[in-house]
N, C-alpha and C positions, 0 to 999 in steps of 0.2 A: 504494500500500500504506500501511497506519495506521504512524503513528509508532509505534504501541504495540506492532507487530511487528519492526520493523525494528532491533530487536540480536539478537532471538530468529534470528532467518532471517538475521542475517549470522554467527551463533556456528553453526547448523545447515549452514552453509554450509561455515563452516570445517571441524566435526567429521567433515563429508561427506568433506572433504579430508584427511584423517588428521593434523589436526593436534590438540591437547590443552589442555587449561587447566592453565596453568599457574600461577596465583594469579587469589584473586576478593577485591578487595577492598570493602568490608568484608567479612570470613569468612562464608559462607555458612550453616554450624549456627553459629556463634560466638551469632546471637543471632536470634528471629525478633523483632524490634523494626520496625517502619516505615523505610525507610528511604529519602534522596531521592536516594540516586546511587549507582550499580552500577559499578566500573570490572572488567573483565575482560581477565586478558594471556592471549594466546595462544599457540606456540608449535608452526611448523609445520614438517615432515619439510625445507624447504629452509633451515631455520637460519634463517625472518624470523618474529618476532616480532609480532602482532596486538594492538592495545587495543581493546575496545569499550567506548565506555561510555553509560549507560543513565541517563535521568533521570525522567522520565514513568514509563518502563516499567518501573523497577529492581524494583518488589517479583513483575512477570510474570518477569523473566529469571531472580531468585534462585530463583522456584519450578519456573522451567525446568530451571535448573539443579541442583536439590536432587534432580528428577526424571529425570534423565538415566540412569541406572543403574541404576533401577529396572525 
């Protein structure tokens, strides 16, 4: 699988798992500026905590995740 997907399909994987975002940092509408690194906490029904974070692909996952609830 592309690096390019591989925060996308592990954040999908967790959502799958009923777990939540619980901070994106940098803020996700805060700014749509370019940016080189995506970190995202997780936070799952058994009380463990997820980081992903995104280099290559930060500005795919930011608009994954802008998209999620739409």
């Amino acid at each position: 699988m592309s690096s390019l997907f591989d925060s996308i399909s592990k954040l999908k994987n967790l959502l799958d798992a009923d777990c939540k975002i619980e901070k994106v940092q940098p803020p996700v509408f805060a700014s749509d500026a370019e940016v080189n690194i995506v970190i995202v906490t997780i936070a799952c029904p058994d009380g463990k905590k997820q980081t992903i974070k995104a280099y290559r692909e930060a500005q795919a996952l930011r608009e994954f995740i802008k998209n999620i609830d739409k």
